[in-house]
C-alpha positions as CSV (number, residue, x, y, z in Angstrom):
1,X,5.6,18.0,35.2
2,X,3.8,18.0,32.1
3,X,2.4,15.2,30.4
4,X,3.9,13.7,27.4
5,X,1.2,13.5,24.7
6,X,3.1,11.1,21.5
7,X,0.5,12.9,19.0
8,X,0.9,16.5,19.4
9,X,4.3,16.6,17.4
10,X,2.2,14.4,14.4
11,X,3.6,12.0,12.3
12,X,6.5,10.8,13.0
13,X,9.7,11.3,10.2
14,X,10.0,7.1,10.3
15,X,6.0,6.9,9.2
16,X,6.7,9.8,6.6
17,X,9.3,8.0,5.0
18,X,7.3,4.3,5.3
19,X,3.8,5.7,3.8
20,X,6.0,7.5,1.0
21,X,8.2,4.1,0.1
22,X,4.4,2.1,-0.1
23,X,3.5,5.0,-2.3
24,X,6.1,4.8,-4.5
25,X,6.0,0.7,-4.5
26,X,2.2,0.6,-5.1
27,X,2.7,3.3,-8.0
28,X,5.2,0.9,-10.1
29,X,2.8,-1.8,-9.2
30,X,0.1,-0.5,-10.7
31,X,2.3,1.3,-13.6
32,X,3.4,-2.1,-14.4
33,X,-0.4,-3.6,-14.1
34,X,-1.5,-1.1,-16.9
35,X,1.0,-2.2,-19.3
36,X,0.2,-6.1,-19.3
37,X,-3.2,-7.2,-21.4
38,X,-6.6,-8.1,-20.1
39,X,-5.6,-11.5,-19.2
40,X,-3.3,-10.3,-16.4
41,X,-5.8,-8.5,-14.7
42,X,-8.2,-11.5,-14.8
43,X,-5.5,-13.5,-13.1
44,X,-5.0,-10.7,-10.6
45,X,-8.6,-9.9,-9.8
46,X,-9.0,-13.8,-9.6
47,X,-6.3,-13.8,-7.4
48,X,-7.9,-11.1,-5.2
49,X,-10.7,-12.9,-5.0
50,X,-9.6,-16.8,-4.4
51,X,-7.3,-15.1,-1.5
52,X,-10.5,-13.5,-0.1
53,X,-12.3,-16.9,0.5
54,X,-9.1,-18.0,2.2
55,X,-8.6,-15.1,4.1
């Protein structure tokens, strides 16, 4: 009996298809970040950070 090693075949079609939906979904993020002014990236880079201290 041989044993069963889970990464030999690589990634798995279910982890394909997740890391290529949080592509797509982080691309229109950031497609729609680039279209809003400065201010919005203020808010969101504030964000980032206020979220850090709490985090």
């Amino acid at each position: 009996m041989s044993k069963y090693d889970p990464y030999e075949d690589g990634p798995s079609e279910k982890s394909r298809q997740a890391a290529d939906d949080w592509r797509e979904t982080s691309s229109r993020f950031w497609r729609y970040l680039r279209t809003r002014p400065a201010e919005c990236w203020g808010f969101f880079v504030a964000g980032l950070i206020v979220g850090g201290m709490f985090f």
